[in-house]
N, CA, C and O atoms as CSV, one atom per row, in Angstrom:
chain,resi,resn,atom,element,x,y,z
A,1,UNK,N,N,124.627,109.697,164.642
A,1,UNK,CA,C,124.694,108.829,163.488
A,1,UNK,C,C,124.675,109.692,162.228
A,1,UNK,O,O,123.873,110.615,162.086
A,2,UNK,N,N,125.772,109.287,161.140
A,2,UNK,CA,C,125.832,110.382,159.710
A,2,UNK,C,C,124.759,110.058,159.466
A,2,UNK,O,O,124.252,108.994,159.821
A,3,UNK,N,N,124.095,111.148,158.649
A,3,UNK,CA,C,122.931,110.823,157.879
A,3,UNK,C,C,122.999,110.358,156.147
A,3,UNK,O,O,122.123,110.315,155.283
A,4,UNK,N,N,124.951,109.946,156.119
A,4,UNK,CA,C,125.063,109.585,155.074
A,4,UNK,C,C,125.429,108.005,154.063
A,4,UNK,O,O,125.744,107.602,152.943
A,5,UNK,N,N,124.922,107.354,156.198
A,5,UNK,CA,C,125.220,105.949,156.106
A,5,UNK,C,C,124.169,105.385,156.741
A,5,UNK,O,O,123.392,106.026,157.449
A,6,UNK,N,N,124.099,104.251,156.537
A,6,UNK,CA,C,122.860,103.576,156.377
A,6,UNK,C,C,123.039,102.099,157.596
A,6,UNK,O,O,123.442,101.072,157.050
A,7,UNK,N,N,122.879,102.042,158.482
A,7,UNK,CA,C,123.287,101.112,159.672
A,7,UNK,C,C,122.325,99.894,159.907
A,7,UNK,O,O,121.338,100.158,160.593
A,8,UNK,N,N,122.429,98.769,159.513
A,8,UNK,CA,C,121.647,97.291,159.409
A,8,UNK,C,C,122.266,96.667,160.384
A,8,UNK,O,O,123.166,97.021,161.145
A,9,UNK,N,N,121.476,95.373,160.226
A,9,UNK,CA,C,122.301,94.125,160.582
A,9,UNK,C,C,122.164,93.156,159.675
A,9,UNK,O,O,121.849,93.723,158.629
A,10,UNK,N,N,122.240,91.796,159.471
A,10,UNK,CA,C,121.930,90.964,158.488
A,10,UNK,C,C,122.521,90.164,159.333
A,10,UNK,O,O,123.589,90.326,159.924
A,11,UNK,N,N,121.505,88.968,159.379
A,11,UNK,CA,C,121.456,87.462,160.220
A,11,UNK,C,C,121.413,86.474,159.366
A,11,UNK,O,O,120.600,86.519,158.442
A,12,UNK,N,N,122.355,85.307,159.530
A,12,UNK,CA,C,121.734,84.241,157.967
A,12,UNK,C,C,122.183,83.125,159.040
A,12,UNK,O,O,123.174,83.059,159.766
A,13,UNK,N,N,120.993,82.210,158.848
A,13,UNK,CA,C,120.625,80.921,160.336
A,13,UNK,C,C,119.993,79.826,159.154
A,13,UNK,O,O,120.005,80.185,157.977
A,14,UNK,N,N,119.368,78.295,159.582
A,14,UNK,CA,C,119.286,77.602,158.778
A,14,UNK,C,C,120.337,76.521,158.257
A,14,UNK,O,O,120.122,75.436,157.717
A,15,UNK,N,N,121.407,77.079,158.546
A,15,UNK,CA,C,122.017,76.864,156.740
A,15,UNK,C,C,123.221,77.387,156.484
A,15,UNK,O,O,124.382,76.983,156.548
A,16,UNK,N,N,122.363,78.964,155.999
A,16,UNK,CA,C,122.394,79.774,155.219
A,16,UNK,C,C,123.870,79.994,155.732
A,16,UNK,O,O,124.832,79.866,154.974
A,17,UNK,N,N,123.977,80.288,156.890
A,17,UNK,CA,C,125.469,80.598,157.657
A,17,UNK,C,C,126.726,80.671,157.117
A,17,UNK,O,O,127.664,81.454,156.968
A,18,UNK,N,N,126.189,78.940,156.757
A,18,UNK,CA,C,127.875,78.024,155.921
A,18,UNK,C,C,128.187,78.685,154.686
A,18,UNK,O,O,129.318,78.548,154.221
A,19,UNK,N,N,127.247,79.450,154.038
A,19,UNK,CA,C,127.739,80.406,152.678
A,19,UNK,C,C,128.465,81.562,152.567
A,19,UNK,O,O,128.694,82.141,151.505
A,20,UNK,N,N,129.115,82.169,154.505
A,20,UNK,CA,C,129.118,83.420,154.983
A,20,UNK,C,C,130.464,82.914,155.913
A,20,UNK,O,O,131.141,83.816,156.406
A,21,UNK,N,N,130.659,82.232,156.035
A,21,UNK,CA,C,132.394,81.734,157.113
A,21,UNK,C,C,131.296,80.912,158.175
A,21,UNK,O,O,131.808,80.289,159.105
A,22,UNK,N,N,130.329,80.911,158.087
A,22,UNK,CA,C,129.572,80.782,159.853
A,22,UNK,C,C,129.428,81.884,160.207
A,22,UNK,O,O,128.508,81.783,161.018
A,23,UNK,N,N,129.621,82.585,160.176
A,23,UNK,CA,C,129.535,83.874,160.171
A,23,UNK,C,C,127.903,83.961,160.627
A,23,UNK,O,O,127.274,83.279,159.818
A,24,UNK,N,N,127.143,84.460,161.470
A,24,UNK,CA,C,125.448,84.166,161.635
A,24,UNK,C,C,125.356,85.618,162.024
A,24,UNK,O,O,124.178,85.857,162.289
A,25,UNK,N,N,126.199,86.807,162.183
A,25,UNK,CA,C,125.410,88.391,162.366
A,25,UNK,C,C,126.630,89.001,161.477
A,25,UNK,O,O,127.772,88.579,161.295
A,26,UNK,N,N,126.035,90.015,161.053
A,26,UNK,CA,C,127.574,91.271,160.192
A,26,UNK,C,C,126.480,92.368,160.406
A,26,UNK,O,O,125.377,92.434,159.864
A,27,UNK,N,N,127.095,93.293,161.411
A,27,UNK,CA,C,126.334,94.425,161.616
A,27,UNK,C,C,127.562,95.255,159.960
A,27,UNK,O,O,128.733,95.067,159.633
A,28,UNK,N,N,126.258,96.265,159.299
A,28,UNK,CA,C,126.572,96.892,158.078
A,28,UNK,C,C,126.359,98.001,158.235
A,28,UNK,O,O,125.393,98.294,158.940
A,29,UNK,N,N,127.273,99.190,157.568
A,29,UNK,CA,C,127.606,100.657,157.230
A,29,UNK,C,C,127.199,100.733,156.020
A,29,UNK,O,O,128.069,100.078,155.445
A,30,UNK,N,N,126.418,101.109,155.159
A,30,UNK,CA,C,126.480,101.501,154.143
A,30,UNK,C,C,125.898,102.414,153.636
A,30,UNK,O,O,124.717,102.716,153.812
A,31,UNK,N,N,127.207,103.291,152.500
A,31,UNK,CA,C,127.164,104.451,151.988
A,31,UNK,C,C,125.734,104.817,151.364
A,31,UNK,O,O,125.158,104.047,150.595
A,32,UNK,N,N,125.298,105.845,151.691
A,32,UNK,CA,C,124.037,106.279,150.853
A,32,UNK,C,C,124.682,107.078,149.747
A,32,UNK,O,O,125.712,107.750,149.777
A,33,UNK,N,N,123.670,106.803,148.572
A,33,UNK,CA,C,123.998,107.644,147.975
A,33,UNK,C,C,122.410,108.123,146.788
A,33,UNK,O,O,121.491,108.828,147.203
A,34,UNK,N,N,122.448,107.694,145.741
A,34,UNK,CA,C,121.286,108.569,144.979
A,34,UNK,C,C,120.225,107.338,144.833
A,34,UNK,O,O,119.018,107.582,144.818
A,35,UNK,N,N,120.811,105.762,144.706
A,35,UNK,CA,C,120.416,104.808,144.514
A,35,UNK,C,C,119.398,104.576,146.103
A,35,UNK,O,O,119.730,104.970,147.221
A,36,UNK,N,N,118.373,103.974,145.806
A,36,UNK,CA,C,117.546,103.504,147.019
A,36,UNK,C,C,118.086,102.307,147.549
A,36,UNK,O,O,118.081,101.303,146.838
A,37,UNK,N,N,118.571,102.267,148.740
A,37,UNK,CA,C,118.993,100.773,149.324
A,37,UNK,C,C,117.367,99.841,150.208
A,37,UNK,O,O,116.841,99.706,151.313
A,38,UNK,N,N,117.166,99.359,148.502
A,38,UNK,CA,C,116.589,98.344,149.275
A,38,UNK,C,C,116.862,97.329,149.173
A,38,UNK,O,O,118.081,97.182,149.089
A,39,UNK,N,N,115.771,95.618,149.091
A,39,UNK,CA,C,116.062,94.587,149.931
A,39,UNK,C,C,116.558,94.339,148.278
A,39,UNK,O,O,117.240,93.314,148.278
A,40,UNK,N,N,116.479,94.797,147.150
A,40,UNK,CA,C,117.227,93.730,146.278
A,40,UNK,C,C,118.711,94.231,146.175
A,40,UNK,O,O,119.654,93.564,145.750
A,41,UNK,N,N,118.754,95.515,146.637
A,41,UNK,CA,C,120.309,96.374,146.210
A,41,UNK,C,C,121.283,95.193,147.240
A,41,UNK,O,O,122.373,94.668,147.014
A,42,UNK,N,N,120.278,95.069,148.503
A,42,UNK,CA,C,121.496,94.790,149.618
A,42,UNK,C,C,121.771,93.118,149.531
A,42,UNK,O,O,122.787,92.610,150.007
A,43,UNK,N,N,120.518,92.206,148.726
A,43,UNK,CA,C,121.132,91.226,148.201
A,43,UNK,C,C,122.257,91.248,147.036
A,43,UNK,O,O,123.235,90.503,147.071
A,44,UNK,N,N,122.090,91.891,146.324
A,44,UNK,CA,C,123.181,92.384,145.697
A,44,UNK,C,C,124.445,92.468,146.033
A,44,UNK,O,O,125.401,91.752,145.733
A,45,UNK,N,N,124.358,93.455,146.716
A,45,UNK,CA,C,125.741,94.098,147.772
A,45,UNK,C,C,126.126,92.884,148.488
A,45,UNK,O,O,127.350,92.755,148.511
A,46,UNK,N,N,125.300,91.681,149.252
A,46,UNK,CA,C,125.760,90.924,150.180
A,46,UNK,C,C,126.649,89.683,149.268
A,46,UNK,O,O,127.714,89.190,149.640
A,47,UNK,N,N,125.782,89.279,147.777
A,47,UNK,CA,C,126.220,88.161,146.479
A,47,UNK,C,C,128.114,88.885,146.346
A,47,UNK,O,O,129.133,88.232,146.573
A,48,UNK,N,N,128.056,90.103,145.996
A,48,UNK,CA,C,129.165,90.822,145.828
A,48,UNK,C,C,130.353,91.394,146.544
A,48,UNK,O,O,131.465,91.715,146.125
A,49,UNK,N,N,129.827,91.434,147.716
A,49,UNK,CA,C,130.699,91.665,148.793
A,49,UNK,C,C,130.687,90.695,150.024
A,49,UNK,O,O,131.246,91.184,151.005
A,50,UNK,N,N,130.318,89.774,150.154
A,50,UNK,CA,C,130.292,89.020,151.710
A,50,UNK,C,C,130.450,87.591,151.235
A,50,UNK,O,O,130.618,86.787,152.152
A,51,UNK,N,N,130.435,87.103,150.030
A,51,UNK,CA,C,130.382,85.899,149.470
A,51,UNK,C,C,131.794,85.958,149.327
A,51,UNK,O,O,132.402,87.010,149.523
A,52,UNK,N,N,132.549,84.537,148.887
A,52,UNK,CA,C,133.505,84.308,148.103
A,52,UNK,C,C,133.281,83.333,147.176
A,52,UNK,O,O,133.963,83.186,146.161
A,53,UNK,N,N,132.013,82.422,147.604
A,53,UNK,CA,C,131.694,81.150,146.570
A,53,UNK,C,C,130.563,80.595,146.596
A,53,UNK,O,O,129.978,80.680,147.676
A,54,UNK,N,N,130.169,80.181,145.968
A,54,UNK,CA,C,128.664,79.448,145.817
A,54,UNK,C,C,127.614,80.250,145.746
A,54,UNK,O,O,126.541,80.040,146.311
A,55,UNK,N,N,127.919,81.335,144.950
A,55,UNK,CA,C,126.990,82.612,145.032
A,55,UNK,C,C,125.175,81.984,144.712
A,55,UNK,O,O,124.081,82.364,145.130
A,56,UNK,N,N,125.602,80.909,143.804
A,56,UNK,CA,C,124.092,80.666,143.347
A,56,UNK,C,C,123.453,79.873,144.456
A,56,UNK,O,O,122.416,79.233,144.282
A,57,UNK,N,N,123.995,79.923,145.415
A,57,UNK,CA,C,123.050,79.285,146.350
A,57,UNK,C,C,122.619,79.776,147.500
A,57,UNK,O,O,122.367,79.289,148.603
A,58,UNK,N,N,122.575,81.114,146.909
A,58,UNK,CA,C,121.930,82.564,148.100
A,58,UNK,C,C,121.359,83.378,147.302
A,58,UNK,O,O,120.442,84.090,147.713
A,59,UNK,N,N,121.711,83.422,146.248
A,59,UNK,CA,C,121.062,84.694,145.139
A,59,UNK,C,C,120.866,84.154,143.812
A,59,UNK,O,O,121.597,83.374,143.203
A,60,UNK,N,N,119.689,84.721,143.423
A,60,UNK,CA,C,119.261,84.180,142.470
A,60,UNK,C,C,118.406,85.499,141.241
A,60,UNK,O,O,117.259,85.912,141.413
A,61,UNK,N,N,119.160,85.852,140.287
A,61,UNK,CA,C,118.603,87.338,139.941
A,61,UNK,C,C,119.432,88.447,141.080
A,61,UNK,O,O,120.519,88.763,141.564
A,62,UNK,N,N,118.034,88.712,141.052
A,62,UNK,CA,C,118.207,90.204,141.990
A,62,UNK,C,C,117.160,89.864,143.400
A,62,UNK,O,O,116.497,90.731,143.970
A,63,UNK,N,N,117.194,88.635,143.725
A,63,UNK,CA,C,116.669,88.217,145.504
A,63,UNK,C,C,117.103,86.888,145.100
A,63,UNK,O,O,117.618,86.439,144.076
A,64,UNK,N,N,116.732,86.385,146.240
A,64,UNK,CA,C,117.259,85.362,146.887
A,64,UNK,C,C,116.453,83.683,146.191
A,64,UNK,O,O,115.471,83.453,145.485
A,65,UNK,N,N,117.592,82.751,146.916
A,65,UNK,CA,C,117.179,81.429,145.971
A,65,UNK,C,C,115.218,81.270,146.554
A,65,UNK,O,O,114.536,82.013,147.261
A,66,UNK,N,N,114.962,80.248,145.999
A,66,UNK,CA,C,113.693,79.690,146.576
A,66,UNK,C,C,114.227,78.715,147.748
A,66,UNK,O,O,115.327,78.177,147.619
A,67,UNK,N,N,113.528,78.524,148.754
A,67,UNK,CA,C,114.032,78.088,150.191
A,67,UNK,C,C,114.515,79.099,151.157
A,67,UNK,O,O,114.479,78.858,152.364
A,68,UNK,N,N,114.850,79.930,150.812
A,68,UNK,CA,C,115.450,80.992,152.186
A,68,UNK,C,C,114.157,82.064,152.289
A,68,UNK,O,O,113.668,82.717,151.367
A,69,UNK,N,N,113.783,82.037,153.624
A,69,UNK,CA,C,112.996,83.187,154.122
A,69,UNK,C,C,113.093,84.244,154.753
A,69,UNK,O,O,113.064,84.173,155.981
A,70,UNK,N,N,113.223,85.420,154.163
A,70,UNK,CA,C,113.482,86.634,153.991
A,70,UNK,C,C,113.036,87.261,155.486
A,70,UNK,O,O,111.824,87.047,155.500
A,71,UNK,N,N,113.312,87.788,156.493
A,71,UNK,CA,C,112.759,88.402,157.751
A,71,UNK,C,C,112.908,90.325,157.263
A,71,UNK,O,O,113.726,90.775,156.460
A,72,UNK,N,N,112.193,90.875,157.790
A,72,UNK,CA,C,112.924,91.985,158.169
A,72,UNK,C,C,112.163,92.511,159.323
A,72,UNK,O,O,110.948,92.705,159.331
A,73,UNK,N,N,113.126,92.760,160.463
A,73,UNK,CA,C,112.234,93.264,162.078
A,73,UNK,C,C,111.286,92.045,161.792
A,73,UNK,O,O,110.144,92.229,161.370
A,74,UNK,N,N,111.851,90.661,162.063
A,74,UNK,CA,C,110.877,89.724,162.358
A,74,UNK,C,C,109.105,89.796,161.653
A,74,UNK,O,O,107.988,89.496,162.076
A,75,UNK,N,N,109.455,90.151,160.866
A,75,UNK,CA,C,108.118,90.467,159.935
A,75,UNK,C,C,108.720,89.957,158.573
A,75,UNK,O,O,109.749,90.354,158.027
A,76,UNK,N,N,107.763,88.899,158.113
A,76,UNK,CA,C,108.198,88.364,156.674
A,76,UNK,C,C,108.152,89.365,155.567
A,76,UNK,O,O,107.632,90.467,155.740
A,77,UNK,N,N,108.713,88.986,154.378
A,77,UNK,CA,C,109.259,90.709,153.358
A,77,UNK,C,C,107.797,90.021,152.347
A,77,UNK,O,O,107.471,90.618,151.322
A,78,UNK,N,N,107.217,89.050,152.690
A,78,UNK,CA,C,105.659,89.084,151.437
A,78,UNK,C,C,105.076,90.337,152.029
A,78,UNK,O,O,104.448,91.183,151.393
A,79,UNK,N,N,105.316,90.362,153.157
A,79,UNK,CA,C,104.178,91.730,154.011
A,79,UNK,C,C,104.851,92.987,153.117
A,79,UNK,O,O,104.153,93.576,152.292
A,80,UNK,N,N,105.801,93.236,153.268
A,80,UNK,CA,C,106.874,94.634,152.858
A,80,UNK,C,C,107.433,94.672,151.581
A,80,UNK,O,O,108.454,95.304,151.311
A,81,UNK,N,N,106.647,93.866,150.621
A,81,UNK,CA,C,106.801,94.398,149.529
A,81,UNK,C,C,108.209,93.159,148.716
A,81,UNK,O,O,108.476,93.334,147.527
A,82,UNK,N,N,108.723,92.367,149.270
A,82,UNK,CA,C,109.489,91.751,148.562
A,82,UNK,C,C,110.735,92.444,148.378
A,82,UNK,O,O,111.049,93.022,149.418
A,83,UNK,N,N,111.680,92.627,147.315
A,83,UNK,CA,C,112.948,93.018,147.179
A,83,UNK,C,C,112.901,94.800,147.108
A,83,UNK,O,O,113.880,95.545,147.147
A,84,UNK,N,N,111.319,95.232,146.981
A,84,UNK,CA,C,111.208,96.666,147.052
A,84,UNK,C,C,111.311,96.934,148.256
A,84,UNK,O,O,111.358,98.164,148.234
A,85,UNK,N,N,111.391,96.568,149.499
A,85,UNK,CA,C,110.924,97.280,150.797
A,85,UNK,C,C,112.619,98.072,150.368
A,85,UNK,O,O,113.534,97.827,149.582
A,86,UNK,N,N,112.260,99.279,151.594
A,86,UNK,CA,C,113.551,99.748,151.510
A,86,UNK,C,C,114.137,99.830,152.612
A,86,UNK,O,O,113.326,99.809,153.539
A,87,UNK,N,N,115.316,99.925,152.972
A,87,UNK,CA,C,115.916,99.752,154.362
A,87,UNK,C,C,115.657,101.126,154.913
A,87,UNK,O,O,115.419,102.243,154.453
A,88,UNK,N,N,115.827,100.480,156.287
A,88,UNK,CA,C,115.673,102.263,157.264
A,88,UNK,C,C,116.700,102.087,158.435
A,88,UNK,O,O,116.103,101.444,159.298
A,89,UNK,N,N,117.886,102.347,158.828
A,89,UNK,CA,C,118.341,102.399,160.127
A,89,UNK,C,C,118.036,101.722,161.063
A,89,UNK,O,O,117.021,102.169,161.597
A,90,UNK,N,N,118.458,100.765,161.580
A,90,UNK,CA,C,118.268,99.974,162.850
A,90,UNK,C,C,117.569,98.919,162.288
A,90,UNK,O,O,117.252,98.057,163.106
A,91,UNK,N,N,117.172,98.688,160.937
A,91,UNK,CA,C,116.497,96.999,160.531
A,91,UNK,C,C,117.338,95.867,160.819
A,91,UNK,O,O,118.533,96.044,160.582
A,92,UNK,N,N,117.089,95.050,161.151
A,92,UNK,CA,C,117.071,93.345,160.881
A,92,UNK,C,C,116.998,92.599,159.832
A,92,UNK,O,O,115.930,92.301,159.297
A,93,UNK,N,N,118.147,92.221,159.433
A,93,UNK,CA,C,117.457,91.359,158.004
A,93,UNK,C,C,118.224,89.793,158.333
A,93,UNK,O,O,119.370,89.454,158.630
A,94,UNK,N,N,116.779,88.987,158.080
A,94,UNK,CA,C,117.190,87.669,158.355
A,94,UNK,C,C,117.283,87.190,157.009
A,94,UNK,O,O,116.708,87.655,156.025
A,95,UNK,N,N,118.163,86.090,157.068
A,95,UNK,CA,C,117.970,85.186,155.795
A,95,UNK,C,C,117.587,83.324,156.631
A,95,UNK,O,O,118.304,82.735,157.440
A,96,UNK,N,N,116.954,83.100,156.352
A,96,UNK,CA,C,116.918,81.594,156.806
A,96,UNK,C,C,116.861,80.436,155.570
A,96,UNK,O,O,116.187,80.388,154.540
A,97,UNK,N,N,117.680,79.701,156.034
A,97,UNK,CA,C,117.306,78.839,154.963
A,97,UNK,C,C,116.762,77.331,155.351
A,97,UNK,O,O,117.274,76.577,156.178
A,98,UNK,N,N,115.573,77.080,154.527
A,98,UNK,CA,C,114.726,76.167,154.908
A,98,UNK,C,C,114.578,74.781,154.061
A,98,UNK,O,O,113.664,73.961,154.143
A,99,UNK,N,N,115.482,74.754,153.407
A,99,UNK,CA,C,116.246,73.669,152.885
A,99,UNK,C,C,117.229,72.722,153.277
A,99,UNK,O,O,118.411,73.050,153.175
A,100,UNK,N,N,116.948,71.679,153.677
A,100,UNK,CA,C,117.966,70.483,154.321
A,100,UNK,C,C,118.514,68.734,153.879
A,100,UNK,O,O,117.977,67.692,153.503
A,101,UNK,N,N,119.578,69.115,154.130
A,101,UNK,CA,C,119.451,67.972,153.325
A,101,UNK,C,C,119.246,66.659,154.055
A,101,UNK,O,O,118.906,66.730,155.236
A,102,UNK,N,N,119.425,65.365,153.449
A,102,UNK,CA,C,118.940,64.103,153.943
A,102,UNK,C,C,119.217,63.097,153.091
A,102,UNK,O,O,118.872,61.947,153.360
């Protein structure tokens, strides 16, 4: 594995899916570079690159709306610091969204 790319996954269930094609896994490559990839860069990166519409209803700022719960390695991100944790090779990142309608 380069040590100049950065290898995730990102899961979005709930919901959240329908904002992504249905789309519910996108295993990710991404370039390292001087910037720290953490959990707010890669919301970022995901609003900017994996979206085509309805951006405001996944991102909000620099993390995510209120209703979606953040996983990473099945461990909630209040534990890891929120949009600071930083990614490491082989993480999990869930998005769930816990908002429904009726």
């Amino acid at each position: 594995m380069s040590s100049d790319v950065l290898k995730i996954s990102i899961h979005f269930s709930g919901g959240a899916e329908i904002l992504f094609d249905n789309i519910k896994k996108h295993e990710l490559s991404l370039q390292k570079d001087d910037l720290t990839w953490d959990l707010r860069r890669l919301i970022s990166w995901i609003r900017d690159n994996k979206m085509k519409s309805r951006q405001e209803l996944f991102a909000k700022g620099d993390s995510v709306r209120p209703g979606i719960l953040v996983l990473v390695n099945d461990t909630d991100w209040d534990l890891l610091g929120q949009t600071d944790y930083e990614l490491c090779n082989g993480d999990e990142v869930h998005f769930i969204s816990t908002l429904h309608g009726g």
